[in-house]
N, C-alpha and C positions, 0 to 999 in steps of 0.2 A: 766774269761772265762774258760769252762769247757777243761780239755784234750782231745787229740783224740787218747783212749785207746783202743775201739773195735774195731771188725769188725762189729758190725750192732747195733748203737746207732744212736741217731738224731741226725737232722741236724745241731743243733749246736756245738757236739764234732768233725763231720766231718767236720765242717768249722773249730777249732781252732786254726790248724797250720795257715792259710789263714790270717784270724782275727789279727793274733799276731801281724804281718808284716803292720796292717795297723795301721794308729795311729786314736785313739781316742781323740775327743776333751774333756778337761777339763770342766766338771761343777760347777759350785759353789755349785748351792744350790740341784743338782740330780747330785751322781757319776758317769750317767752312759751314758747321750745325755752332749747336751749341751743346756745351760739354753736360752733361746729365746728373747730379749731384749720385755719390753713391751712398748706397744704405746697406751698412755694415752688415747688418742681422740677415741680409739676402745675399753677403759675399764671403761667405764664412768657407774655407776650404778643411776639407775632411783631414783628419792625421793621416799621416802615410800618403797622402797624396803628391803626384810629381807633377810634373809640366811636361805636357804635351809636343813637340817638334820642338824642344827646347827654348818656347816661346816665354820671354816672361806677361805676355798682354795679347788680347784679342780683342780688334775695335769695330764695335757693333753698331750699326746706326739703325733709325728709327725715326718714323713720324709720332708726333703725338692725335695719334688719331686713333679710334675705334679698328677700322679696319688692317690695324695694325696692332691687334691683341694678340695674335701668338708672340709676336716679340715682347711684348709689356708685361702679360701674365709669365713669360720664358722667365724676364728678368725678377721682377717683382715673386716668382716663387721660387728662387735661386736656382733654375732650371740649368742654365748656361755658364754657371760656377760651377755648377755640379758633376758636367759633363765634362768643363776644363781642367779640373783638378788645381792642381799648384799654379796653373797660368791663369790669370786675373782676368774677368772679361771687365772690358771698358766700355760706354757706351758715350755716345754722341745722339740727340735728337736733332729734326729739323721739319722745315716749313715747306721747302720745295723739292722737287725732286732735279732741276740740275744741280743746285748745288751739292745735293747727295751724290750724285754722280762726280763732283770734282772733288769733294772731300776721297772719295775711293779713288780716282785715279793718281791722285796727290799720295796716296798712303795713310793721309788722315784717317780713312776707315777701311776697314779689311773684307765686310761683310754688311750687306743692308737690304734690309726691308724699303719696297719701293712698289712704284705702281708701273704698271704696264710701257705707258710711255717714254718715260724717260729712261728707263732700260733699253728700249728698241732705239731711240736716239745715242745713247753712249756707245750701245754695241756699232751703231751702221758707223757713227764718225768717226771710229776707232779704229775701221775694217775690220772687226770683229775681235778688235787684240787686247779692249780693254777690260770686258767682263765677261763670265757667263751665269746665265740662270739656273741656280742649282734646287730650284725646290718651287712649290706653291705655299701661298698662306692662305688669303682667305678670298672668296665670291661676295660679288652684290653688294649693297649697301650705300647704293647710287638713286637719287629722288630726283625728279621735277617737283618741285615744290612753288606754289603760286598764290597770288593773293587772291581770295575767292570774288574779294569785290569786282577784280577788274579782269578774272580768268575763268570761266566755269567749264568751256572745255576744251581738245587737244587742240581745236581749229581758231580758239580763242588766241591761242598764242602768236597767231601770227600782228606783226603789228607792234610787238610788247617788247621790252626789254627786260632780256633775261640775260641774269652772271652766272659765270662759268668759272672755275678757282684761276686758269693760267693760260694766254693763250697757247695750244698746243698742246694743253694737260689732255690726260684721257679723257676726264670728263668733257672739256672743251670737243675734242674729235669726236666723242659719243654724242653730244648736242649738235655739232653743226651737221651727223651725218640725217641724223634723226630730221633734222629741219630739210636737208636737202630729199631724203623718201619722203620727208611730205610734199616734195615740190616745189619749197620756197629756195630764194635765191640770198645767199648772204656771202661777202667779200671777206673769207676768213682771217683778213691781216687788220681790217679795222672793223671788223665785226658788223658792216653797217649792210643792211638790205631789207627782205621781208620781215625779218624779226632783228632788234638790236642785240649781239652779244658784247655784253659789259665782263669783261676782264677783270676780276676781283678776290682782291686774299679771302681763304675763309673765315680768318679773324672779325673782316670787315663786315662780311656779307649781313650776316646778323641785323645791324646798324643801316647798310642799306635800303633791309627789306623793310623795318619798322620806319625807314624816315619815307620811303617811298619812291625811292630814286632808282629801284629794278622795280619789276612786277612779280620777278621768280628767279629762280636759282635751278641750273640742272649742280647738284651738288653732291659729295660722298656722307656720310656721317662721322660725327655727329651734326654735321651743320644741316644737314635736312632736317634733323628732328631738332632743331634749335629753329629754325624757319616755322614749323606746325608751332609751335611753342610759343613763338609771337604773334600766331592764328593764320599761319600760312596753312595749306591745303595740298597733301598727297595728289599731286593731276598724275603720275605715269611713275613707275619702278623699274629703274632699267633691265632689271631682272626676266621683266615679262618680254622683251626683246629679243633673249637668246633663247636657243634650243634648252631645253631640260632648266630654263631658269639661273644657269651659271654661265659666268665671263668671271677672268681675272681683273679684281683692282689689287690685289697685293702678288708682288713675286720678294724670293730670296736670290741677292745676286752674289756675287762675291769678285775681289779682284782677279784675273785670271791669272797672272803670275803669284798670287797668296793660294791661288788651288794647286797648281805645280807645285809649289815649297811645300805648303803645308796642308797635305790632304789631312792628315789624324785632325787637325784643327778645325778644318773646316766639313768633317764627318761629326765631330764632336758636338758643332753649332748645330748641326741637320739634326741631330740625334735629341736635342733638346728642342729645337722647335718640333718635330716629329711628337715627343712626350708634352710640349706645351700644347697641341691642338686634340691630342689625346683626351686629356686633364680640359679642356676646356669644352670640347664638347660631350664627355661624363658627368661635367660640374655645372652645368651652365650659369648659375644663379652665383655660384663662388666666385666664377671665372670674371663672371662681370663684375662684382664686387673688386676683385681682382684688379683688372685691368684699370677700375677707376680708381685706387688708389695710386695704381704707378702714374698715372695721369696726372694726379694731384701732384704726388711727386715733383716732377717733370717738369708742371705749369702752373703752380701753385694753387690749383681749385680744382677738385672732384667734379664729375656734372653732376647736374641735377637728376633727381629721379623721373620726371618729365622727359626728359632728352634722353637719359641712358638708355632707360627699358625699350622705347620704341626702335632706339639707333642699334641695339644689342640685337633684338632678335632680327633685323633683317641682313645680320651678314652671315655668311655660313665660311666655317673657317678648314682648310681642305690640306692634304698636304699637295694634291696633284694640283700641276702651277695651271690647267687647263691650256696646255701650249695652243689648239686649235683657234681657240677664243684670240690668243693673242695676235695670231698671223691675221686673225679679220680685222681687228685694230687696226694695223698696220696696214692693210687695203683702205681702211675708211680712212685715216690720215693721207694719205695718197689721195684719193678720192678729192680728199677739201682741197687739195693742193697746199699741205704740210708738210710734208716728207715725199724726198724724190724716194721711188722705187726699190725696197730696199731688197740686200740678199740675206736672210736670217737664219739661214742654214748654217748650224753652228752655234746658236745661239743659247742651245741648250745642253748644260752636261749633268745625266741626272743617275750621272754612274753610281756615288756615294746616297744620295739621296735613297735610291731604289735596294744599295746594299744594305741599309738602315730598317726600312719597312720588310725587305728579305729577312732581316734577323729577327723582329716583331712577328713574323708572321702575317702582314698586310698584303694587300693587294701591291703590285709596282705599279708604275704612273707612267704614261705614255708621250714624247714628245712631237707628236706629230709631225715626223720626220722634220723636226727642227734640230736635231741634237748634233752632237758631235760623233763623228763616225768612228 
């Protein structure tokens, strides 16, 4: 994990003091998540099936998180074997998004589901050479979530301390901008000003909020609805902040030298998330079943039905990565003094992506003049 030496470097040198403190799990066969146990019965390859760029493996990474159900229901309905034929898909979970960026620049993973930020950080530090974004997954599913006793409304907050998962996470950027349009003032490297931001894994937060040491969480799901759970209180949806109610918290990146070698491969991944988001928003009620089994999987406990339902229906799962949304991120991380200025032209190649939905018969998906020329 990189130091946090400047004053205006990305997001993941201003996360590293954070980072240090949290532990990482052990992978065997990837340094950098932890390796995903497989389930036979969802990696069964068809007869007659061959291998794709003469790969014998494809390594897919992933959060274990809600807003990362095209990937979970992909795997969990053998969507992305299905598509690879004779090449094995592998996967790797994880807890943060640098380290999923170093596991892909390392080779450890070929392909990942991620959130906003830490992609615009990989891409800028890399000059553009390490990834690009080849897809959308899913919208929304970002809560302020607060204790009613000590918060009843948006002007309440000022004063309180409130956790945010990383500093420099999206979510982090999306709170400290949100706090700055209200006018308060906070030092985004130790989080201290008009409102306190407490820096906290979402494993923990849970345990914070019932012991009492935040007041609220700006958080993704399912830890928002695991906050109402412990009788915390919906104050604000990020959702209602954007135009038409969507921003990206999920993109699909992939390494950028793994899209030159092997575009069938990384066509083949697109083409199964493409049919996982399909299948999931036909399904809804399956899908969610779904996805919390692979969950279980994963992290050895399904959620509850409390936490799921509420955390389920507030994300909406898209193939378009919403590029416009993303470049505002990238303004408001700039803004807190996060990230120097970046150039993100480039940053998107949604060549395969768009020929997948062309072959469906979909609509194609727009980069906002982000893309590659």
């Amino acid at each position: 994990m990189p130091a946090n030496r400047s004053a205006r470097t990305g997001f993941a040198r201003r996360g590293a003091a954070v980072l240090a403190a949290l532990p990482l799990l052990a992978l065997a066969a990837c340094g950098y998540g932890s390796e995903s146990k497989d389930d036979a019965s969802n990696q069964k390859v068809a007869a007659g099936s061959k291998k794709i760029d003469g790969l014998d493996s494809v390594k897919i990474g992933y959060f274990g998180n809600l807003t990362h159900a095209t990937a979970l229901v992909g795997r969990e309905q053998g969507l992305f074997q299905k598509e690879l034929g004779a090449t094995k898909a592998q996967y790797a979970t994880f807890n943060a998004g640098p380290s999923e960026i170093e596991a892909l620049n390392s080779g450890s993973i070929d392909i990942g589901w991620i959130g906003p930020s830490p992609a615009i950080n990989g891409y800028t530090k890399s000059a553009g050479k390490s990834l690009k974004i080849i897809g959308g997954s899913a919208s929304g599913g970002v809560k302020l979530v607060v204790d009613p006793k000590k918060i009843t409304s948006l002007d309440d907050v000022k004063g309180k301390k409130i956790a945010t998962p990383q500093l420099g996470n999206t979510q982090d950027v999306a709170f400290l901008n949100w706090a700055a349009e209200k006018g308060w003032k906070v030092d985004a490297q130790s989080g201290k000003g008009d409102v306190t931001v407490v820096r906290t894994d979402n494993k923990i937060t849970p345990d914070a909020f019932k012991a009492g040491s935040i007041d609220g969480a700006w958080v993704p799901e399912p830890t928002a609805s695991k906050l109402v759970a412990e009788g915390g209180k919906v104050l604000l949806d990020e959702a209602s902040l954007w135009p038409d109610k969507k921003f990206v918290i999920t993109n699909i990146i992939v390494r950028h030298s793994f899209l030159k070698e092997h575009p069938k491969a990384v066509e083949a991944v697109l083409k199964a998330a493409v049919d996982s988001n399909k299948w999931i928003n036909a399904n809804p009620d399956e899908a969610k079943a779904s996805a919390n089994k692979q969950l279980g999987v994963d992290s050895g406990k399904e959620l509850p039905a409390d936490v799921l339902d509420p955390a389920w229906k507030s994300i909406q799962f898209t193939d378009d990565p919403l590029a416009a949304t993303l470049d505002t991120e990238a303004r408001h991380a700039v803004k807190a003094g996060l990230l120097a200025k970046p150039d993100l032209k480039g940053i998107y190649d949604l060549t395969l992506l768009n020929k997948v939905l062309k072959a469906q018969g979909a609509s194609t998906v727009d980069a906002a003049g982000l893309g590659t020329s």
